[in-house]
N, C-alpha and C positions, 0 to 999 in steps of 0.2 A: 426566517427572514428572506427575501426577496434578494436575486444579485443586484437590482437596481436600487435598493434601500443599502447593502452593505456598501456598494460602491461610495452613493451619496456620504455615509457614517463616516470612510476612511478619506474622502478624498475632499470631502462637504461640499456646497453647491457650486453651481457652475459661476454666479454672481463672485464667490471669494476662489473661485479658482483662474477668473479674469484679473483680477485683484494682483494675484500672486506670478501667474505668466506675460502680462503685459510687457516687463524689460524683454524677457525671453523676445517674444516676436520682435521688438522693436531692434534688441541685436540682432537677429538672424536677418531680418530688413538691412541691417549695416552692412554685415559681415557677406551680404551678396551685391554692395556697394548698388544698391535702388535709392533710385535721387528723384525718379519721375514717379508720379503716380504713387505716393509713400500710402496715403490714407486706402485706397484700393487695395493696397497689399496687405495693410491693416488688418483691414476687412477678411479679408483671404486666410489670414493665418488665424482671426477670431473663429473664423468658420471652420476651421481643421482644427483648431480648440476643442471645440463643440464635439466634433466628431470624432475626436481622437478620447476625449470622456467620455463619447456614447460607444466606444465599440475598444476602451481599454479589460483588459481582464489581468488582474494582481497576480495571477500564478506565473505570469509571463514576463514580468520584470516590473522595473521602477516606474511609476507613471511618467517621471520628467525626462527621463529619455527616450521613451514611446512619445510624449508629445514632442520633444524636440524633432524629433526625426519627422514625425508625421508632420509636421508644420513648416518643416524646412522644404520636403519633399513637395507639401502642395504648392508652394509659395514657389520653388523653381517650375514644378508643371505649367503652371500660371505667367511666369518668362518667358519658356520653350513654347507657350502657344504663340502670346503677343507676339513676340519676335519674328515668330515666321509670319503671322498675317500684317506685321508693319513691312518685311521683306518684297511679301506681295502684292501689298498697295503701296508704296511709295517709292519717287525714283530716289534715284541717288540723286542728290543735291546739284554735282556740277552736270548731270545727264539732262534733268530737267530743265535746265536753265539753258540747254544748248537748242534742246528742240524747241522752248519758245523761242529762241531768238530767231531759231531757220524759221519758223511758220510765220509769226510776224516780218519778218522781210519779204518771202516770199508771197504771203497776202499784200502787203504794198506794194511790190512789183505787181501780182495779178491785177489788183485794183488801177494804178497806176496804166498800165496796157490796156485797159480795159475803156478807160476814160481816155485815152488817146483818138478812140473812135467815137469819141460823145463830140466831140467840135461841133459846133453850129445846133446842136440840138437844145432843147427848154430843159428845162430845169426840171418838166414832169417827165417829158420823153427820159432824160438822164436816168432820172428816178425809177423809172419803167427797165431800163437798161441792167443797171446794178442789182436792183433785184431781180430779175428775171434771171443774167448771166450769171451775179457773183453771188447772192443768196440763192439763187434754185427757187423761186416765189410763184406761187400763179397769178392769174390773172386776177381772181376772186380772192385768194391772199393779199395782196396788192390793193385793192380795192378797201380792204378793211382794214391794216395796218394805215393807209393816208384816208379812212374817212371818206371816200367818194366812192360814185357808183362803178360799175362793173364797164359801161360803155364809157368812159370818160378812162381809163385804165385802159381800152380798145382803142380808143382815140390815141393815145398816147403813143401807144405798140405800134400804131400803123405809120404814126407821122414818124417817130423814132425808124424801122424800116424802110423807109422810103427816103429821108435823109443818108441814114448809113449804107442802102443800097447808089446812091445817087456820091457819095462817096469816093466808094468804093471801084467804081466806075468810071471815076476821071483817074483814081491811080494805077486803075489796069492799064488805060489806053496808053 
């Protein structure tokens, strides 16, 4: 007979050996207090089920302590990854919520200073302004985010310069 037939004889198939270790996982799920992601981990210790039936051998001890082990072992590997790639994708909760708050003020100051030099100018030259200064936009970007031609985006830039040069000029003197 086959080791893979005697195996199957003593231990029967994998369908009634899910049957029978089901609590098993579900404790060891407890007993490492996992509240997130339960089904995931399910999963994880089915799969170390599997495999801890395909690579058990009987001279070596009791199956249900070869799979506890083996099942507990993957189900932690399985933590010890997550954990560190949640460490290094996400900030810390109050870290995060400090640098949005410095960026968003300091974008409203930027924007804010920015439009202090828009006085007297249209609504396109404006327009021309903030994207150009506070997006980084070109001309031809410009032109196809507002729908108009590339010379009318020109028209804009020039009268826009020529206001804010002419400005700028009476508050030198």
């Amino acid at each position: 007979m086959k080791r893979a037939d005697q195996k199957e004889e003593k231990l029967g198939t994998f369908e009634d050996l899910h049957l029978q270790y089901d609590m098993m996982i579900h404790k060891i799920i407890h007993s490492l207090h996992i509240y997130k992601n339960k089904p995931e981990y399910y999963q994880t210790g089915l799969i170390a089920l599997w495999e801890s039936y395909q690579k058990f051998d009987p001279e070596k001890g009791t199956f249900s302590a070869y799979a506890y082990s083996y099942i507990r072992g993957r189900i932690l590997s399985q933590l010890t990854i997550e954990n560190k790639n949640e460490e290094k994708s996400i900030f810390k909760e109050a870290d995060f919520f400090e640098l949005l708050n410095d960026d968003q003020a300091k974008v409203a100051l930027e924007q804010e200073f920015l439009l202090s030099y828009c006085e007297g100018l249209t609504e396109n030259q404006r327009k021309w302004v903030i994207y150009t200064c506070f997006h980084m936009l070109s001309v031809s970007e410009i032109a196809e985010i507002e729908d108009v031609s590339l010379s009318a985006v020109k028209k804009w830039r020039k009268g826009a310069k020529e206001r804010i040069q002419g400005t700028l000029e009476i508050v030198n003197e």
